[in-house]
N, C-alpha and C positions, 0 to 999 in steps of 0.2 A: 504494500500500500504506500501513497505517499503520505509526505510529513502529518500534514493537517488529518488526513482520513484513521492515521494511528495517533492520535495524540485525542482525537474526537472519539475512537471506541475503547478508550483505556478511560477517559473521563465519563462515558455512556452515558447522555442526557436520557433521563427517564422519566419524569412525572413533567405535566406540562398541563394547560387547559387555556382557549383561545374562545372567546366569543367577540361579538359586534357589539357597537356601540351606537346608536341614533340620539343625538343630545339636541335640545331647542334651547332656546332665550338664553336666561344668564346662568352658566351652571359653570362648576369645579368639584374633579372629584381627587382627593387624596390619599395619596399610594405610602404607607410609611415603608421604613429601610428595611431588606431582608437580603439573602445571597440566591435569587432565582434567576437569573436573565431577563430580564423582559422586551417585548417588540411592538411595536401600533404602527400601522399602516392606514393615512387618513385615503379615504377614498372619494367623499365630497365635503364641499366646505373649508373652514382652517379651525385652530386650535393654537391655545400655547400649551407648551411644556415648560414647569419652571422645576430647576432641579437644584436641593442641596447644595448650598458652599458657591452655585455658578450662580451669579450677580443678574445677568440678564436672561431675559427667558427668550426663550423659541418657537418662533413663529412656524409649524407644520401645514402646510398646505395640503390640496388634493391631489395626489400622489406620490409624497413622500415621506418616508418610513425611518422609524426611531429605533435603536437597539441598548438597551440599559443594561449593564455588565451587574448591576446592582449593586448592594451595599449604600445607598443612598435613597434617602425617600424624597418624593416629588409631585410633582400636582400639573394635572390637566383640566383647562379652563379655557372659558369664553371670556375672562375678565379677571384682572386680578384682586379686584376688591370680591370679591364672591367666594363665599361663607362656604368651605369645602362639605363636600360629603363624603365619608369612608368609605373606599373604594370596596376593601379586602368584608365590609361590611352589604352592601350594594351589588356587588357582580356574583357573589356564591349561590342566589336566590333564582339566579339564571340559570337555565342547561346549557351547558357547555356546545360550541356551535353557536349557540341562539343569539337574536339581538335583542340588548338590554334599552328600552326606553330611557331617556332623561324628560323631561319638561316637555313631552309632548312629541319632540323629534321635529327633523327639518333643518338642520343649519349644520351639523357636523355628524359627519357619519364615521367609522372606521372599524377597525378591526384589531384586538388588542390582543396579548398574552403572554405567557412566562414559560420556562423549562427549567428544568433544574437539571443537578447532576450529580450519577450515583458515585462517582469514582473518586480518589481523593489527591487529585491534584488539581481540580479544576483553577486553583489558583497560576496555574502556567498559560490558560487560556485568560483568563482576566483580567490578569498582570500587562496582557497585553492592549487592552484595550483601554480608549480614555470613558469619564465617565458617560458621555453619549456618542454613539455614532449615530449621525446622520445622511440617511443616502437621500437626493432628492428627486421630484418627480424629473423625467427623461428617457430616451430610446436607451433599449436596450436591459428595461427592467424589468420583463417579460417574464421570466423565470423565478423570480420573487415575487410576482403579484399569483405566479398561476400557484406555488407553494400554497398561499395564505387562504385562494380562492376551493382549490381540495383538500385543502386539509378543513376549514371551514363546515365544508358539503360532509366528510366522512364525521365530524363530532355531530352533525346534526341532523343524519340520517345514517344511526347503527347500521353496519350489515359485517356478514361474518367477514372473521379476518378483520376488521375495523380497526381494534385497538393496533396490533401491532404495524397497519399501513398508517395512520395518524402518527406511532412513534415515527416509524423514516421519515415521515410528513415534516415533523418538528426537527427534524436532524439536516433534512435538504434546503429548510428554512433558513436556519444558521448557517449553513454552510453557503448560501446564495450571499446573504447578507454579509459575509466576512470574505468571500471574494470578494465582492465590490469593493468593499471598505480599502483592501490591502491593493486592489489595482489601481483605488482611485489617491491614496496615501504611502503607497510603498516610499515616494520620495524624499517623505517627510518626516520618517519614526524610523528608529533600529527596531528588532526585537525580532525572536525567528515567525511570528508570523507577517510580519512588512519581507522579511527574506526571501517568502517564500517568490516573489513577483520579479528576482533577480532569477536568470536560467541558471548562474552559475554555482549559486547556492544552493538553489532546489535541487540543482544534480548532486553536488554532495550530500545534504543533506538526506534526498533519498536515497543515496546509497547506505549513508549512516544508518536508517530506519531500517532500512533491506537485510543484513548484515550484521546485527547489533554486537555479535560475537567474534567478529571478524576482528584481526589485530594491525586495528588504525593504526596508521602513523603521520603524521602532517605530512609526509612527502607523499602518503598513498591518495590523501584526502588530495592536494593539491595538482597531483594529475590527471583527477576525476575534475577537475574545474579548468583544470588545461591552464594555470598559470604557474606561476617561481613559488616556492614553500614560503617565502619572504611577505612575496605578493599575495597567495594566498591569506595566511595570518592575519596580514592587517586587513583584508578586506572583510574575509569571518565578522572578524572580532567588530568590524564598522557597522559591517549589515545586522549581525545578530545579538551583537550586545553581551557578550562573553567570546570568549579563546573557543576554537574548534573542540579542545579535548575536554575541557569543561561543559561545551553542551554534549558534548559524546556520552561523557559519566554521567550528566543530569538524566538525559534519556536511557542507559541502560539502567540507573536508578528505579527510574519511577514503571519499567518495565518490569524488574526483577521483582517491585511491592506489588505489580496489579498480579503477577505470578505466586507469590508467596501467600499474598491474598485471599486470591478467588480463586486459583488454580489447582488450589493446594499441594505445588511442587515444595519437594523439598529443596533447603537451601544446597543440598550438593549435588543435583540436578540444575536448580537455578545458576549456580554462578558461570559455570562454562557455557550457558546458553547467553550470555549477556559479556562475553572477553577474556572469564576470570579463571585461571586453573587451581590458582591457591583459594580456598576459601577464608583465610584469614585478610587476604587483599581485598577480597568482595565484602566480607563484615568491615573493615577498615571504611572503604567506599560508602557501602552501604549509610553507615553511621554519619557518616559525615554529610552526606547529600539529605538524608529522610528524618534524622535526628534520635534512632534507635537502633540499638544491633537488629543484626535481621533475626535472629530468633525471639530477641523481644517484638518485635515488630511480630513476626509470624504468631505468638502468644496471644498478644491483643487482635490480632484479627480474628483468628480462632473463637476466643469468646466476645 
């Protein structure tokens, strides 16, 4: 697989719920802080979004879509003087799919929701993001609207197989939405997922993911990019915001936990799958990247 597609089923987004929104006259509803993702895609009309700690708000129009990494609470409104209503109180009264009335309906339409994540590194995916993304309406957002448009149809008309075409549903959604982000920002951010929109990175990188146990060396890594070890290095370390071997051991890290984990290998099974022949070099590792030995580590997961 590549970077993104192994770094999205080790985190394995899993609970999620998405319905409509039809708001009239003067309304705000508020969302307090939590760690789920959240997304809105207005579809007629405008809205603001005001969010935690950012000073000014944002103006959403009819086709452009918000993506909240979370950890901040925020408010959606037709005005800012207007007396919020509880959101997380307000939308559970709905089925899921369905559209939730405000005031009547008529002025702002759209489509809202959240995913969460079972796995436990989702902080490498949200570390990289700021606290909004915003993609705006324009060609070529085809494949994000159709996302939002069936997975919509499939919460609000059950049929077998349902839940789990809704989960990919919520997976193709993020995953639309963080292309864009990273084709339309690669320029502007390090971090391995801005990386991934360099060819030169991704091909190392996917090979790192490919490979995990394979015995990197900066000269091997730098041939797969087709530049000097020199040149390689500094560019890594420009695009991705750590040294090659440091995201190397990060990702055979958080590979070795999702294995010790849920896999239930053992740690002398694990470690030669992920570089390591001495098991006291993989616990050394281990510790240092997750912040427990792996047997402690494989204990608490256990119970």
């Amino acid at each position: 697989m590549d970077p993104l597609s192994d770094i999205l089923s080790i985190l394995r987004p899993n609970s999620y719920g998405f319905r409509g929104l039809d708001a009239g006259g003067d309304w705000a509803l508020a969302f307090a802080a939590d760690d789920a993702i959240k997304c809105y895609a207005i579809t007629e009309g405008h809205c603001w979004l005001a969010i935690e700690d950012i000073a000014a708000p944002i103006r959403l129009e009819a086709g452009d879509f918000a993506l909240l990494p979370g950890g901040k609470s925020y408010r959606l409104h037709s005005a800012a003087d207007v007396a919020p209503i509880d959101a997380y109180t307000f939308f559970p009264a709905i089925p899921p799919g369905e559209i939730a009335m405000l005031n009547g309906g008529g002025a702002c339409t759209g489509v809202g929701g959240y995913f969460d994540f079972a796995g436990m590194h989702a902080g490498m995916l949200l570390g990289m993001l700021p606290p909004v993304v915003i993609i705006r309406a324009a060609e070529g957002r085809e494949d994000l609207r159709w996302s939002i448009e069936r997975l919509m149809r499939e919460l609000r008309t059950p049929r077998p197989g349902g839940t789990l075409l809704a989960e990919h549903l919520t997976q193709a959604l993020l995953i639309e939405a963080l292309r864009l982000h990273l084709t339309e920002h690669s320029a502007e951010h390090s971090g391995w997922l801005f990386a991934l929109a360099d060819r030169q990175m991704l091909a190392v990188m996917t090979a790192m993911h490919g490979e995990p146990g394979r015995k990197w060396t900066l000269e091997s890594l730098a041939r797969i990019a087709g530049m000097s070890r020199s040149s390689f290095a500094a560019r890594f370390k420009q695009r991705v915001g750590e040294p090659a071997m440091d995201y190397l051991t990060r990702w055979r890290m958080m590979l070795a936990a999702d294995r010790l984990a849920n896999a239930g290998m053992s740690i002398a099974v694990v470690a030669p799958t992920v570089g390591y022949e001495s098991e006291s070099a993989f616990g050394a590792a281990f510790k240092r990247v997750i912040g427990y030995s792996p047997r402690q580590f494989a204990r608490g997961a256990a119970r």
